[in-house]
C-alpha positions in Angstrom: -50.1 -4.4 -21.7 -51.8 -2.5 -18.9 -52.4 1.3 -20.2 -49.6 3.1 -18.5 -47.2 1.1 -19.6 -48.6 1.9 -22.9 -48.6 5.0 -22.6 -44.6 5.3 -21.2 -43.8 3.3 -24.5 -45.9 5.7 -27.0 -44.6 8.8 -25.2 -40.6 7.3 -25.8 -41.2 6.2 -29.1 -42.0 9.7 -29.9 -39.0 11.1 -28.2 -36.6 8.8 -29.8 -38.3 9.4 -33.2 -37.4 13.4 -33.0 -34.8 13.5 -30.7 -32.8 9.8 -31.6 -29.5 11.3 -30.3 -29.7 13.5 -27.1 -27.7 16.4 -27.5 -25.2 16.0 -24.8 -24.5 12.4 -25.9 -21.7 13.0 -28.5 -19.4 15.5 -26.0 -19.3 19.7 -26.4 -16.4 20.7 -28.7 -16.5 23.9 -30.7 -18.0 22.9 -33.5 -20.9 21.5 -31.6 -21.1 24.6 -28.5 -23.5 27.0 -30.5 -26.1 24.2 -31.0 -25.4 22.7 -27.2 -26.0 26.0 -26.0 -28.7 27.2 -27.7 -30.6 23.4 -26.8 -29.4 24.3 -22.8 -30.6 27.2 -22.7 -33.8 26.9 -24.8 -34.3 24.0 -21.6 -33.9 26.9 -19.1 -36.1 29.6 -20.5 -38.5 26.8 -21.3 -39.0 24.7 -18.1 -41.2 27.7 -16.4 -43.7 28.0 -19.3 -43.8 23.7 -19.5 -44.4 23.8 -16.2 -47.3 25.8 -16.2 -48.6 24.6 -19.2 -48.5 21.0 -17.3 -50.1 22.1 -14.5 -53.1 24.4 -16.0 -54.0 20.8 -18.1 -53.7 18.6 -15.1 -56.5 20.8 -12.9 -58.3 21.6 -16.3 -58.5 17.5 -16.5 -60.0 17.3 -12.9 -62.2 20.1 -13.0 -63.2 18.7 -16.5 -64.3 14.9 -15.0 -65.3 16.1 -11.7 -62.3 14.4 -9.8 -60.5 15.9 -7.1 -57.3 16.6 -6.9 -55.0 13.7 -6.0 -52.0 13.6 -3.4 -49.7 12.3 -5.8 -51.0 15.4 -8.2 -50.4 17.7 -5.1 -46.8 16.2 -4.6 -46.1 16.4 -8.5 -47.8 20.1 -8.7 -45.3 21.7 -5.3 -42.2 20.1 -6.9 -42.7 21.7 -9.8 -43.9 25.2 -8.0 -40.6 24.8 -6.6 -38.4 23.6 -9.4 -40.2 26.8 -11.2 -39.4 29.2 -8.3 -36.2 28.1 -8.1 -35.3 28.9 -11.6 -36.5 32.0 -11.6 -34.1 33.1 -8.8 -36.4 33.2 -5.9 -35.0 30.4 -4.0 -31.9 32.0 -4.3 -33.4 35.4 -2.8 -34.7 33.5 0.0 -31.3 31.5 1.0 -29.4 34.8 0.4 -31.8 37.8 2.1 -34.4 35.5 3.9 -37.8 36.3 3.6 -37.3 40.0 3.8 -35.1 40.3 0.6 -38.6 39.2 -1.1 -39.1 43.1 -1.6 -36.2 43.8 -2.6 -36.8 41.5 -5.5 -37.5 43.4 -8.9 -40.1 40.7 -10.6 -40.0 43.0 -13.5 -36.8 42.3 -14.6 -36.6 38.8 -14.1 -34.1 38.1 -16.8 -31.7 39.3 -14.7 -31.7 36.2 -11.8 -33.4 33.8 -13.9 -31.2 30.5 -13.7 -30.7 30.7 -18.0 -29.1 34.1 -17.7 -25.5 33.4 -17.4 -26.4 30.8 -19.8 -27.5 33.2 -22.6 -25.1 36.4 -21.6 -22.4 33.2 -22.3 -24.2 31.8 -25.4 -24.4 35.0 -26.6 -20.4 36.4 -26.0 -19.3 33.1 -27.6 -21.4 33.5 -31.0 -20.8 37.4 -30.5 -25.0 38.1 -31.2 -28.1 38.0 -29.4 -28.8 34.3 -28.8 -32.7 33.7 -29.8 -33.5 30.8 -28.1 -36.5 30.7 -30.3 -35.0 30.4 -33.8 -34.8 26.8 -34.5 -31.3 27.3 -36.5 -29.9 27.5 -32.6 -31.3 24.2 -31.0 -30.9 20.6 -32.2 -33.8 18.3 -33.0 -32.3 15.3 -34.8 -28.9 14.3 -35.6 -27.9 15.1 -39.2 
């Protein structure tokens, strides 16, 4: 089996073994919402951090063996620049205001037009407290 494809088979192995039922699979009712939620939203919050954590070890790799950066790494690294920029609202900015409502945006208080916000201000009127995307009682690992 040539490497990558051993590696693809490793990496789902290990997914199914701690995630064997996604989530979303079974359907959002209200006994289930809290746990949805919190798994949703812990995704948001998360994909900006996992992003950059995936990036920093892809150019710590090359710098570390002396290899230059590939295209395909190039392509992978935008999207995700994007994907990243996006969720933190500045696409958003940019369709609204243009380039000059770049200013206007308060990077301090992020939270505010980050994609996950609705998200949490919902999660958290629903369970009527604070959602904590964090506590491990609010996201789903493995079905029971």
């Amino acid at each position: 089996m040539p490497f990558v494809e051993m590696l693809v088979s490793q990496i789902d192995g290990l997914v199914e073994d701690r995630f064997s039922i996604h989530p979303f699979s079974i359907g959002i009712s209200t006994d289930n919402f809290p746990s949805l939620i919190g798994n949703y939203l812990a995704m948001s919050i998360a994909f900006p951090y996992l992003q950059a954590g995936a990036q920093y070890r892809v150019i710590t790799e090359c710098i570390r063996k002396e290899k230059d950066v590939t295209k395909e790494i190039e392509i992978t690294v935008a999207v995700g620049a994007f994907l990243t920029w996006d969720e933190v609202g500045g696409h958003a900015i940019v369709q609204q205001y243009g380039n000059e409502g770049l200013p206007k945006k308060d990077f301090g208080d992020a939270r505010f037009s980050l994609q996950s916000s609705p998200v949490r201000h919902q999660a958290s009127s629903r369970q009527g407290n604070s959602t904590n995307v964090c506590s491990r009682n609010q996201r789903v690992s493995k079905a029971p």
